[in-house]
mmCIF file of the N, C-alpha and C atoms, coordinates in Angstrom:
data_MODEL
# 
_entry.id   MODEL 
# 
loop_
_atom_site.group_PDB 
_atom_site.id 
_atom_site.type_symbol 
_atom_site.label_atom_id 
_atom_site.label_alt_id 
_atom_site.label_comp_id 
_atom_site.label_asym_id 
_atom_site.label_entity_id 
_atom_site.label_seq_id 
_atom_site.pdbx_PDB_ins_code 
_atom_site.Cartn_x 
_atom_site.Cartn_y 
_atom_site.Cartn_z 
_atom_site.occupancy 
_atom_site.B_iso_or_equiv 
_atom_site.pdbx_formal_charge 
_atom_site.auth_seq_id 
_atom_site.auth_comp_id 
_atom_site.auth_asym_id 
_atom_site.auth_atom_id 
_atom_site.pdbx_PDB_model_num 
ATOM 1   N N  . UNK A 1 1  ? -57.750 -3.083  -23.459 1.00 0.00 ? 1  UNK A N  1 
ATOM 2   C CA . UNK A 1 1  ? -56.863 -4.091  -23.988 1.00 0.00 ? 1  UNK A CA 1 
ATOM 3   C C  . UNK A 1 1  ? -55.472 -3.483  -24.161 1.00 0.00 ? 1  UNK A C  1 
ATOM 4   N N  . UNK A 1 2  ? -54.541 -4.723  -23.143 1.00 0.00 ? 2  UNK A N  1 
ATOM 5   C CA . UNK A 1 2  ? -52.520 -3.786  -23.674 1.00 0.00 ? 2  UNK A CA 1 
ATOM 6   C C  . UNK A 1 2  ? -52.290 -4.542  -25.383 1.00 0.00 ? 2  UNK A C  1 
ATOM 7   N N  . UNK A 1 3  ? -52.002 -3.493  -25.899 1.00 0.00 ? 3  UNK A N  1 
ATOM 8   C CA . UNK A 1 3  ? -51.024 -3.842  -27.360 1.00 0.00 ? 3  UNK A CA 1 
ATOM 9   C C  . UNK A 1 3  ? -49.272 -3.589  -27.053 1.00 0.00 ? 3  UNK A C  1 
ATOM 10  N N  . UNK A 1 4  ? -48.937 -4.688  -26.014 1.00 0.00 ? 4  UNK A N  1 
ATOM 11  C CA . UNK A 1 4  ? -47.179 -4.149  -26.368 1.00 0.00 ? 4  UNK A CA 1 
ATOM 12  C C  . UNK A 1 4  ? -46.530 -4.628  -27.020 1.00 0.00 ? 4  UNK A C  1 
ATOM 13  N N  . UNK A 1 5  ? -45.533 -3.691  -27.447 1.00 0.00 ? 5  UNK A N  1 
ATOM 14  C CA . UNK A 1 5  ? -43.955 -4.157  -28.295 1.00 0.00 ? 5  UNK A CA 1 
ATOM 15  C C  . UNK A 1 5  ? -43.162 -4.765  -27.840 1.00 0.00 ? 5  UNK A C  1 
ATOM 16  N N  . UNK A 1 6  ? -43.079 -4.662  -26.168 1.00 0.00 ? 6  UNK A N  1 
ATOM 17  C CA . UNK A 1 6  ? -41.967 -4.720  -25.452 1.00 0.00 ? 6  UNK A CA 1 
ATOM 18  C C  . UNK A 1 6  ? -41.155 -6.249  -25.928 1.00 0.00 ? 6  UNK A C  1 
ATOM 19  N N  . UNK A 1 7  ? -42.224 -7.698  -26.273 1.00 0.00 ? 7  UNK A N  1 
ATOM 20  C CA . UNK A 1 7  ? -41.718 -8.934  -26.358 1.00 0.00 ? 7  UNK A CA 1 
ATOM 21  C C  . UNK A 1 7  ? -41.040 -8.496  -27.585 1.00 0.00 ? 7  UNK A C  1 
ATOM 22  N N  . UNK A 1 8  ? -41.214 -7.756  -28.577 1.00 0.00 ? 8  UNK A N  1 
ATOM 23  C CA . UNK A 1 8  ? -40.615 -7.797  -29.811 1.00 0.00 ? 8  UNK A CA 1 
ATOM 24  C C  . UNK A 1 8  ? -39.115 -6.710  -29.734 1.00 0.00 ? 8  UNK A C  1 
ATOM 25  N N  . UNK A 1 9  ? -38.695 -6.029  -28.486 1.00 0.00 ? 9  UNK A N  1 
ATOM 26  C CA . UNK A 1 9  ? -37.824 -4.923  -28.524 1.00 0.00 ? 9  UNK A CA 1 
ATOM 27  C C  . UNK A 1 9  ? -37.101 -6.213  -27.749 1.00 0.00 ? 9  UNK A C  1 
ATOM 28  N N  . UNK A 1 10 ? -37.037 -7.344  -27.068 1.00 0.00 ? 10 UNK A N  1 
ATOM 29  C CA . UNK A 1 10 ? -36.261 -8.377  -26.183 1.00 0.00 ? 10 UNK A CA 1 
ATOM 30  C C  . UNK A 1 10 ? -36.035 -9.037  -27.198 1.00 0.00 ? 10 UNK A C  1 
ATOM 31  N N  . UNK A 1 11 ? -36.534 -9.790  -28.293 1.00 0.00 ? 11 UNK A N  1 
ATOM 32  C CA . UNK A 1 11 ? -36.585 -10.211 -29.373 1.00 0.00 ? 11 UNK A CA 1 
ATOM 33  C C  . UNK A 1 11 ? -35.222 -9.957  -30.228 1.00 0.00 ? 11 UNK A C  1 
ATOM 34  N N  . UNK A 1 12 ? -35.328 -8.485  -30.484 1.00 0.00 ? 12 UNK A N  1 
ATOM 35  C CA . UNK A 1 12 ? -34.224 -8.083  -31.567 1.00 0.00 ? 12 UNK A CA 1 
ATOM 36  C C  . UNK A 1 12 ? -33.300 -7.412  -30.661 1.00 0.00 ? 12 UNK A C  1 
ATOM 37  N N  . UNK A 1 13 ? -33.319 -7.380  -29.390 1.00 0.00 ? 13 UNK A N  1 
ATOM 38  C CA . UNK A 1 13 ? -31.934 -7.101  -28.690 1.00 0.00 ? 13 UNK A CA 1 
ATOM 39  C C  . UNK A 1 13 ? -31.185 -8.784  -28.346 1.00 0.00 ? 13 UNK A C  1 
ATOM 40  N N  . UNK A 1 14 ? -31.888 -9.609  -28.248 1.00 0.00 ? 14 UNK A N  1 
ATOM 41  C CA . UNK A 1 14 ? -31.310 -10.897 -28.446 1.00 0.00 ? 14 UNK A CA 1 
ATOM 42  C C  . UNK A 1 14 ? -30.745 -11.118 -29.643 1.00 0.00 ? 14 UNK A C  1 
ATOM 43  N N  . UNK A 1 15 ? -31.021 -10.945 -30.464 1.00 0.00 ? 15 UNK A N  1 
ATOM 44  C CA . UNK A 1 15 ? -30.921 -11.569 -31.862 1.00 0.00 ? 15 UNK A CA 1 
ATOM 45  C C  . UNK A 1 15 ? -29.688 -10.579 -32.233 1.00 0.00 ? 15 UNK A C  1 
ATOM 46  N N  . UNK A 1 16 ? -29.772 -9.308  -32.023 1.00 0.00 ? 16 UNK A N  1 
ATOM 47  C CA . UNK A 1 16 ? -28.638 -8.600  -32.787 1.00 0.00 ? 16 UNK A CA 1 
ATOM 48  C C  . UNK A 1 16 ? -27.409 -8.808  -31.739 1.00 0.00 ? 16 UNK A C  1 
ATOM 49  N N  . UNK A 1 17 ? -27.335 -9.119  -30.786 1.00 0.00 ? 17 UNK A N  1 
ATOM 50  C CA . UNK A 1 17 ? -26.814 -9.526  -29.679 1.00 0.00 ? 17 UNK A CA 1 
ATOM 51  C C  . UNK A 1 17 ? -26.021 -10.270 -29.957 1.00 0.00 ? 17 UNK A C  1 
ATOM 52  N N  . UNK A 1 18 ? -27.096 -11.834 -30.418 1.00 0.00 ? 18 UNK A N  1 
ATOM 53  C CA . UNK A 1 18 ? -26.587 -12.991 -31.032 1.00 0.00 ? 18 UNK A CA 1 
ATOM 54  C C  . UNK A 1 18 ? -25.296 -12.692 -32.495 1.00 0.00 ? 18 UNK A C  1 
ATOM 55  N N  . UNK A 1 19 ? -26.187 -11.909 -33.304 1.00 0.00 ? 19 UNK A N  1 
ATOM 56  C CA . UNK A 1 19 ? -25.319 -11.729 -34.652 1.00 0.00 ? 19 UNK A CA 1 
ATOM 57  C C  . UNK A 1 19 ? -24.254 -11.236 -34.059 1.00 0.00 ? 19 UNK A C  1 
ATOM 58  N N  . UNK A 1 20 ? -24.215 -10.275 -33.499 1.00 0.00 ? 20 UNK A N  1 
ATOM 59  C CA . UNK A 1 20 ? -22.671 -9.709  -33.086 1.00 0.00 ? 20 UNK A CA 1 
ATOM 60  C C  . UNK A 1 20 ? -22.187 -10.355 -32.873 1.00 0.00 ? 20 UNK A C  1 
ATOM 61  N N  . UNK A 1 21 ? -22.294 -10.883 -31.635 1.00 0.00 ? 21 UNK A N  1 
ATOM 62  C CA . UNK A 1 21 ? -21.058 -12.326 -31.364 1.00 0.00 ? 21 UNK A CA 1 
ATOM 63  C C  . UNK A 1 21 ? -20.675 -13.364 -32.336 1.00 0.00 ? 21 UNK A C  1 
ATOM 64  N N  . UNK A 1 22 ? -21.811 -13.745 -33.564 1.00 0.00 ? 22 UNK A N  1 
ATOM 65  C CA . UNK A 1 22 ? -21.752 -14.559 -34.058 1.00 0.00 ? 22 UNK A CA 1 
ATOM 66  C C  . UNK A 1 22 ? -20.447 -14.264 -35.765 1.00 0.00 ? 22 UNK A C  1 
ATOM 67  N N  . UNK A 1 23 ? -20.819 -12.984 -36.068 1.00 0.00 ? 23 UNK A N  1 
ATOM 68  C CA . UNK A 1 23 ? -20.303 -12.480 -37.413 1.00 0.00 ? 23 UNK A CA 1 
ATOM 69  C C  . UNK A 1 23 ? -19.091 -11.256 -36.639 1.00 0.00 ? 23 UNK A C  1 
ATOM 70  N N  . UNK A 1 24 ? -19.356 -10.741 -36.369 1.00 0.00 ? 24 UNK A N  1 
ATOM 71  C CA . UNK A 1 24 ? -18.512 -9.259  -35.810 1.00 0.00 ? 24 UNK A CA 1 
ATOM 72  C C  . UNK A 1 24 ? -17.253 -9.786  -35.401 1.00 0.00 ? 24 UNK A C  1 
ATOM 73  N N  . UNK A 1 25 ? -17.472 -10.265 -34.255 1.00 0.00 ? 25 UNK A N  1 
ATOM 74  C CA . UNK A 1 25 ? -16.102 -10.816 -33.464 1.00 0.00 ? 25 UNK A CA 1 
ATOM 75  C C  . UNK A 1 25 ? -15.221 -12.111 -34.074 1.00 0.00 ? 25 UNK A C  1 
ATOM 76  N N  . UNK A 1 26 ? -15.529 -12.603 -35.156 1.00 0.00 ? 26 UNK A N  1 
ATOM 77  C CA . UNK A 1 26 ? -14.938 -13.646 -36.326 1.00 0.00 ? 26 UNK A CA 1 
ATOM 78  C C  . UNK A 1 26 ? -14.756 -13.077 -36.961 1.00 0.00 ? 26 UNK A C  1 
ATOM 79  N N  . UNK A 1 27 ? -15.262 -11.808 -37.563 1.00 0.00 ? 27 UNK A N  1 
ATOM 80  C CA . UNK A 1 27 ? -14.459 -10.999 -38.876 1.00 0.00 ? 27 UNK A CA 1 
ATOM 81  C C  . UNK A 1 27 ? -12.885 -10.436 -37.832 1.00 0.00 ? 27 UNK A C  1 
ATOM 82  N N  . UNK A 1 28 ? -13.883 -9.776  -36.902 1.00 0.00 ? 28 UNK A N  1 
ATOM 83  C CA . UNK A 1 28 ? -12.690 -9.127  -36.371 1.00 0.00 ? 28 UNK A CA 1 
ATOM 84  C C  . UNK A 1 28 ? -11.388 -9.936  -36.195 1.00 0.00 ? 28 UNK A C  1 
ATOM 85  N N  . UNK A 1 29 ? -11.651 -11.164 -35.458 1.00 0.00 ? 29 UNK A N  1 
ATOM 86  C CA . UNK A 1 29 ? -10.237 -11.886 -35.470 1.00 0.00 ? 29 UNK A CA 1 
ATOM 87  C C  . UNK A 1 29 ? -9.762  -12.468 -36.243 1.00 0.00 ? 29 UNK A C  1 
ATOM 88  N N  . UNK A 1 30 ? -10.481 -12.556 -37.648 1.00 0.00 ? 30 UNK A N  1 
ATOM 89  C CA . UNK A 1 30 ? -9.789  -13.154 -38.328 1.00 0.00 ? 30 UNK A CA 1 
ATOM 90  C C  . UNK A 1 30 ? -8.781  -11.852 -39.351 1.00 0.00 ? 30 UNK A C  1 
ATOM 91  N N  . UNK A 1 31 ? -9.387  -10.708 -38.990 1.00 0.00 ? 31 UNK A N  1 
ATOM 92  C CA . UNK A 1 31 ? -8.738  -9.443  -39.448 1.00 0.00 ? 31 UNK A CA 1 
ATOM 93  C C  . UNK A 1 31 ? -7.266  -8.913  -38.810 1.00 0.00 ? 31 UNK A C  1 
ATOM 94  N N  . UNK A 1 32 ? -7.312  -9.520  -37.431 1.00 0.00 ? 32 UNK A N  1 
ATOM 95  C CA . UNK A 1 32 ? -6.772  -9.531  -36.650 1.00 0.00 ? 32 UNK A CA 1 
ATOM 96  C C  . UNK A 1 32 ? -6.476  -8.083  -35.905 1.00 0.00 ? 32 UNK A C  1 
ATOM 97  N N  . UNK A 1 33 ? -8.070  -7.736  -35.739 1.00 0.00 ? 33 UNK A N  1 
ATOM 98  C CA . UNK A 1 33 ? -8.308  -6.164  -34.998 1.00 0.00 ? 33 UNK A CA 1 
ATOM 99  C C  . UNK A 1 33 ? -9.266  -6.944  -33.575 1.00 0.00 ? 33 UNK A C  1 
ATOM 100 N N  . UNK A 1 34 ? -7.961  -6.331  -32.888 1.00 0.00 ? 34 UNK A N  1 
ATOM 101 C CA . UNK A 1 34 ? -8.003  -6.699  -30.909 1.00 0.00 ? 34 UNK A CA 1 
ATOM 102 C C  . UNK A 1 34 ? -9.284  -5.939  -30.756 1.00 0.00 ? 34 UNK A C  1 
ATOM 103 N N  . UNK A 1 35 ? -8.388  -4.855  -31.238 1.00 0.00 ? 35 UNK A N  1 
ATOM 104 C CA . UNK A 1 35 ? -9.412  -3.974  -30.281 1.00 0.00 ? 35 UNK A CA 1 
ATOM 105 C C  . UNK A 1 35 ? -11.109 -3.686  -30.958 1.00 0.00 ? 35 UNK A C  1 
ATOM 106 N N  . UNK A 1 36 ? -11.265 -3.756  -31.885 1.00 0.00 ? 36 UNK A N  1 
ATOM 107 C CA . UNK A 1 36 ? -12.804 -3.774  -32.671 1.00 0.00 ? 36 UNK A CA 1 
ATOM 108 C C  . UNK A 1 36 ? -13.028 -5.564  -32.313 1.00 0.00 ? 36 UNK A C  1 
ATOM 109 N N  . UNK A 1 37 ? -12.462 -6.072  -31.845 1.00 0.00 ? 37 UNK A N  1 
ATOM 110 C CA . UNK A 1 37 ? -13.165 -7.499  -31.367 1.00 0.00 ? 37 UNK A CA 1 
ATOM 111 C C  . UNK A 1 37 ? -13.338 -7.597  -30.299 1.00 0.00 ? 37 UNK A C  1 
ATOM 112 N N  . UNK A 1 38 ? -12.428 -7.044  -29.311 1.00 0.00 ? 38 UNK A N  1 
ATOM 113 C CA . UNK A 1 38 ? -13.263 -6.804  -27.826 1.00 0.00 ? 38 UNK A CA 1 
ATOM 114 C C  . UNK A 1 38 ? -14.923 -5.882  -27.662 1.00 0.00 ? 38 UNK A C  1 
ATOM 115 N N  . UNK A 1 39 ? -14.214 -4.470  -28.072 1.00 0.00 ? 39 UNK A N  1 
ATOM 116 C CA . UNK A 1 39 ? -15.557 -3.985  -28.658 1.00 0.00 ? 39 UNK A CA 1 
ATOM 117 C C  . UNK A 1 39 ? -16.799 -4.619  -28.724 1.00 0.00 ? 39 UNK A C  1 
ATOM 118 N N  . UNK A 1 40 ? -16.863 -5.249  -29.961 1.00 0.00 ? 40 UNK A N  1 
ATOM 119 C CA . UNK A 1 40 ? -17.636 -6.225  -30.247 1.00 0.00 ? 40 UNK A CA 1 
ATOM 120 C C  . UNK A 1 40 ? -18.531 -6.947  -29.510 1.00 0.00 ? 40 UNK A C  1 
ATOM 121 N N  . UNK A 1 41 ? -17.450 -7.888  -28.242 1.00 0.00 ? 41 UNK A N  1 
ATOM 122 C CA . UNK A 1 41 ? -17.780 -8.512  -27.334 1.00 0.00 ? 41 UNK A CA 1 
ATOM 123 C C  . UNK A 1 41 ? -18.292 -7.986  -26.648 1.00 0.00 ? 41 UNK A C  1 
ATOM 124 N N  . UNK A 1 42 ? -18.054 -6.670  -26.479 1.00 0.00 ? 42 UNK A N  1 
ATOM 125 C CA . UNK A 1 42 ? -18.663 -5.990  -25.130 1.00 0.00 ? 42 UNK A CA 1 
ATOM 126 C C  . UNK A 1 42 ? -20.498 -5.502  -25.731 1.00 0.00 ? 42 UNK A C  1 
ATOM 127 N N  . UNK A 1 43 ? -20.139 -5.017  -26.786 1.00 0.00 ? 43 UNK A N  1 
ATOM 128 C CA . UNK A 1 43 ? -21.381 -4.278  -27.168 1.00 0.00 ? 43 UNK A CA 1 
ATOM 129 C C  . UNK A 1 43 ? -22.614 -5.803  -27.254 1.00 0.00 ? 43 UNK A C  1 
ATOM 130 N N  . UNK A 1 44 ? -21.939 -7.130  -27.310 1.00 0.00 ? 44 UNK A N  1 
ATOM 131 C CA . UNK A 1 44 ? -22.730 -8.219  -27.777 1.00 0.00 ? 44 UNK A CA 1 
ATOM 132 C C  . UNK A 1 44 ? -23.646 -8.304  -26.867 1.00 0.00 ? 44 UNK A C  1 
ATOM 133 N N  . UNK A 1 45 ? -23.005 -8.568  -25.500 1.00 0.00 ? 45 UNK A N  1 
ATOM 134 C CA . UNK A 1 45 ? -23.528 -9.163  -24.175 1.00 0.00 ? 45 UNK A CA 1 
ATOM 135 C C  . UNK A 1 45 ? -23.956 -7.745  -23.873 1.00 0.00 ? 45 UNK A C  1 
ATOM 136 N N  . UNK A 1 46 ? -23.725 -6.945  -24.314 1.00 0.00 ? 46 UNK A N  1 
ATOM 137 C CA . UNK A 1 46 ? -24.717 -5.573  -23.449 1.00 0.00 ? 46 UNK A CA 1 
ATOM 138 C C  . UNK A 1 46 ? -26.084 -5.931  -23.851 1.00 0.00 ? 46 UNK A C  1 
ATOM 139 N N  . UNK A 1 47 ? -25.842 -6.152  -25.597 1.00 0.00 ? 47 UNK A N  1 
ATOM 140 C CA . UNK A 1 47 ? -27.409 -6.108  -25.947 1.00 0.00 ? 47 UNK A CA 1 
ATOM 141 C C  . UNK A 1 47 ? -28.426 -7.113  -25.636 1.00 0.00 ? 47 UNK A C  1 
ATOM 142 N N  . UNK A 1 48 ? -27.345 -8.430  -25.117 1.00 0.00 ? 48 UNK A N  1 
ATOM 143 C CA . UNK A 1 48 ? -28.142 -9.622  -24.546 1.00 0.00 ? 48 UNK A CA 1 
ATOM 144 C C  . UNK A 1 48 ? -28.615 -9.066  -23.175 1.00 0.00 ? 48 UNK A C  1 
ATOM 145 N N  . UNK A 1 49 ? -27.631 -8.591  -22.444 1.00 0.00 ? 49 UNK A N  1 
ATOM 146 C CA . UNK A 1 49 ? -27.973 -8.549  -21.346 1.00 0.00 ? 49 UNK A CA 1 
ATOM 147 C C  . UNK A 1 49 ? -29.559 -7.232  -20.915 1.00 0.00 ? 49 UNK A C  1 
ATOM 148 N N  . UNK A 1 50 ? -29.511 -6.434  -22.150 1.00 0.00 ? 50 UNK A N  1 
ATOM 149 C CA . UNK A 1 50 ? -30.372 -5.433  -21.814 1.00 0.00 ? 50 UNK A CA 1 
ATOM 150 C C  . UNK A 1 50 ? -31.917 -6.111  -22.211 1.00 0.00 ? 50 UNK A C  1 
ATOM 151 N N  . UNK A 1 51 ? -31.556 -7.229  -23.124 1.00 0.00 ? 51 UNK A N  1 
ATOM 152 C CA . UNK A 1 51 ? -33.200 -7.882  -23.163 1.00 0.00 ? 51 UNK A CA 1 
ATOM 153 C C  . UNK A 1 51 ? -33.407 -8.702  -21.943 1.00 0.00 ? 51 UNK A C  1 
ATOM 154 N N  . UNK A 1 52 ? -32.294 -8.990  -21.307 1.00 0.00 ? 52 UNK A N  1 
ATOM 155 C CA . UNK A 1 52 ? -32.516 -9.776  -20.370 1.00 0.00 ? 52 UNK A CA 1 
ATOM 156 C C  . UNK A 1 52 ? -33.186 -8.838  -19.161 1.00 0.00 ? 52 UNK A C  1 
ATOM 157 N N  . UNK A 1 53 ? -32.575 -8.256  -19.205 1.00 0.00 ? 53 UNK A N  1 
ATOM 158 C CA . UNK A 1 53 ? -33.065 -7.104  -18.352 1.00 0.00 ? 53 UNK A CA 1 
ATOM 159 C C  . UNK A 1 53 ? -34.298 -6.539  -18.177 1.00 0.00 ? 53 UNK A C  1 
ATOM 160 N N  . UNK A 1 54 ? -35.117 -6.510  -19.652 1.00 0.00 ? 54 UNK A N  1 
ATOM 161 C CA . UNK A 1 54 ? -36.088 -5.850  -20.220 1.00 0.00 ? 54 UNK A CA 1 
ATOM 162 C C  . UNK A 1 54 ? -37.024 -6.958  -19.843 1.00 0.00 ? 54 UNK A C  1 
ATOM 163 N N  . UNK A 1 55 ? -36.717 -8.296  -19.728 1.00 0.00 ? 55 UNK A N  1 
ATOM 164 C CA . UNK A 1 55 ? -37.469 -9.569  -19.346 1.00 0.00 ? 55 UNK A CA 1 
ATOM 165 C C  . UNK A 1 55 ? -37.740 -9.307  -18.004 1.00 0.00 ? 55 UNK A C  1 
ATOM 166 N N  . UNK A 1 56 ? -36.859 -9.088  -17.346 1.00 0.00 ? 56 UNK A N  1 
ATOM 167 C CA . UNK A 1 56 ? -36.958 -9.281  -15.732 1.00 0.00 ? 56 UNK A CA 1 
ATOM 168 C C  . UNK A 1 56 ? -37.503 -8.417  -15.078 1.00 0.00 ? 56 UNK A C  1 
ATOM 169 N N  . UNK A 1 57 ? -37.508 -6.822  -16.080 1.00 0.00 ? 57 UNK A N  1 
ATOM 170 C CA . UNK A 1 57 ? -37.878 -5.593  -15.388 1.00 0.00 ? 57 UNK A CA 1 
ATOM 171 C C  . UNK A 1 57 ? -39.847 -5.891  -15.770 1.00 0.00 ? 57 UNK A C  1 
ATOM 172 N N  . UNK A 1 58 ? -40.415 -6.561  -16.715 1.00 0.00 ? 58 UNK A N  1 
ATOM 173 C CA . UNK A 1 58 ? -41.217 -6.356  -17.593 1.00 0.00 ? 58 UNK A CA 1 
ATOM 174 C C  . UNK A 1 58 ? -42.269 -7.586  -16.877 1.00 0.00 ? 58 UNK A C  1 
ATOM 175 N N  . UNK A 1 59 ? -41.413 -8.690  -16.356 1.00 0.00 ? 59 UNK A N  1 
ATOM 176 C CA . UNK A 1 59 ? -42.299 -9.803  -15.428 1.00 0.00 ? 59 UNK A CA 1 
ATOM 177 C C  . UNK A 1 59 ? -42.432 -8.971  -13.778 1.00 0.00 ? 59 UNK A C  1 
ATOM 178 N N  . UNK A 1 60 ? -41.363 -8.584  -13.582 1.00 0.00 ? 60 UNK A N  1 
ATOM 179 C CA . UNK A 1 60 ? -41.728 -7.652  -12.167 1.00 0.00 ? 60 UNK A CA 1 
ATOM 180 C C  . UNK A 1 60 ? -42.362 -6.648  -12.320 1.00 0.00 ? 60 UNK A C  1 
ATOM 181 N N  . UNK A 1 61 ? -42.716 -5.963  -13.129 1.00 0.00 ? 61 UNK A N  1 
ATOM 182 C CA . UNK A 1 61 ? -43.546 -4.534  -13.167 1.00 0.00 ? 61 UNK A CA 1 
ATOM 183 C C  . UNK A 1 61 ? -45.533 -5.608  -13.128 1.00 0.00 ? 61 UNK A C  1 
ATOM 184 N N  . UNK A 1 62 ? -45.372 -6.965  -14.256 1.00 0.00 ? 62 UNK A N  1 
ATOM 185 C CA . UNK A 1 62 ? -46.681 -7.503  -14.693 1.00 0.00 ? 62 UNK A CA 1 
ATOM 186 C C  . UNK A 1 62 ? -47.219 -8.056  -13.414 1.00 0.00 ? 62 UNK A C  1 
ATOM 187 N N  . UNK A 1 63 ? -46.059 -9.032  -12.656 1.00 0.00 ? 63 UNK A N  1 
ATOM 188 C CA . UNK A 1 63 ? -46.628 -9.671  -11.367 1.00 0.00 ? 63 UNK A CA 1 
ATOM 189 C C  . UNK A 1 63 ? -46.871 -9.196  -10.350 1.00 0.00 ? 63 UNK A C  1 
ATOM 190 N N  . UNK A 1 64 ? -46.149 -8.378  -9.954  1.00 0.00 ? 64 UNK A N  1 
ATOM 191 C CA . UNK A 1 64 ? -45.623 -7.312  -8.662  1.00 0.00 ? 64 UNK A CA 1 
ATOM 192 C C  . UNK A 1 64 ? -46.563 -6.026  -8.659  1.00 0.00 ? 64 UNK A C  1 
ATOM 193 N N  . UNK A 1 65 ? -45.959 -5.508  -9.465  1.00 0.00 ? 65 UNK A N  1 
ATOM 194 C CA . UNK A 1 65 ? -46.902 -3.793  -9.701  1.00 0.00 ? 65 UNK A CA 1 
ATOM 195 C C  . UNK A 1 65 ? -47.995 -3.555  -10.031 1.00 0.00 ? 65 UNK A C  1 
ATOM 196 N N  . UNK A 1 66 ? -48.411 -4.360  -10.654 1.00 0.00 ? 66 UNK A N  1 
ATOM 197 C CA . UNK A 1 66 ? -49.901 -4.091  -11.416 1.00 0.00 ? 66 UNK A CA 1 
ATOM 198 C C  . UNK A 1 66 ? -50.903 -4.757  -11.047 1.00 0.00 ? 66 UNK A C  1 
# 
């Protein structure tokens, strides 16, 4: 029997993903710091994009490889 984490590590890279964009980059501009709000942006969509990633790598390893 598999016990994985992996749905729960896509989970909270979405979600903290989400918060960033959601709180981070509104403090920042309303602080009116450019550059810790780009930042921000960038680090947001990394972390979306790495669950996304973690989705796509994780259905191709289940359907494909195994």
């Amino acid at each position: 029997m598999y016990i994985g984490y992996l749905n729960y590590v896509i989970i909270i890279c979405w979600v903290t993903g989400g918060l960033i964009l959601l709180t981070d980059v509104k403090a920042y501009k309303n602080a009116s710091l450019k550059t810790e709000q780009k930042v921000s942006k960038i680090l947001g969509w990394v972390n979306i994009s790495i669950g996304f990633g973690l989705m796509t790598a994780d259905f191709i390893y289940s359907h494909f490889m195994w």
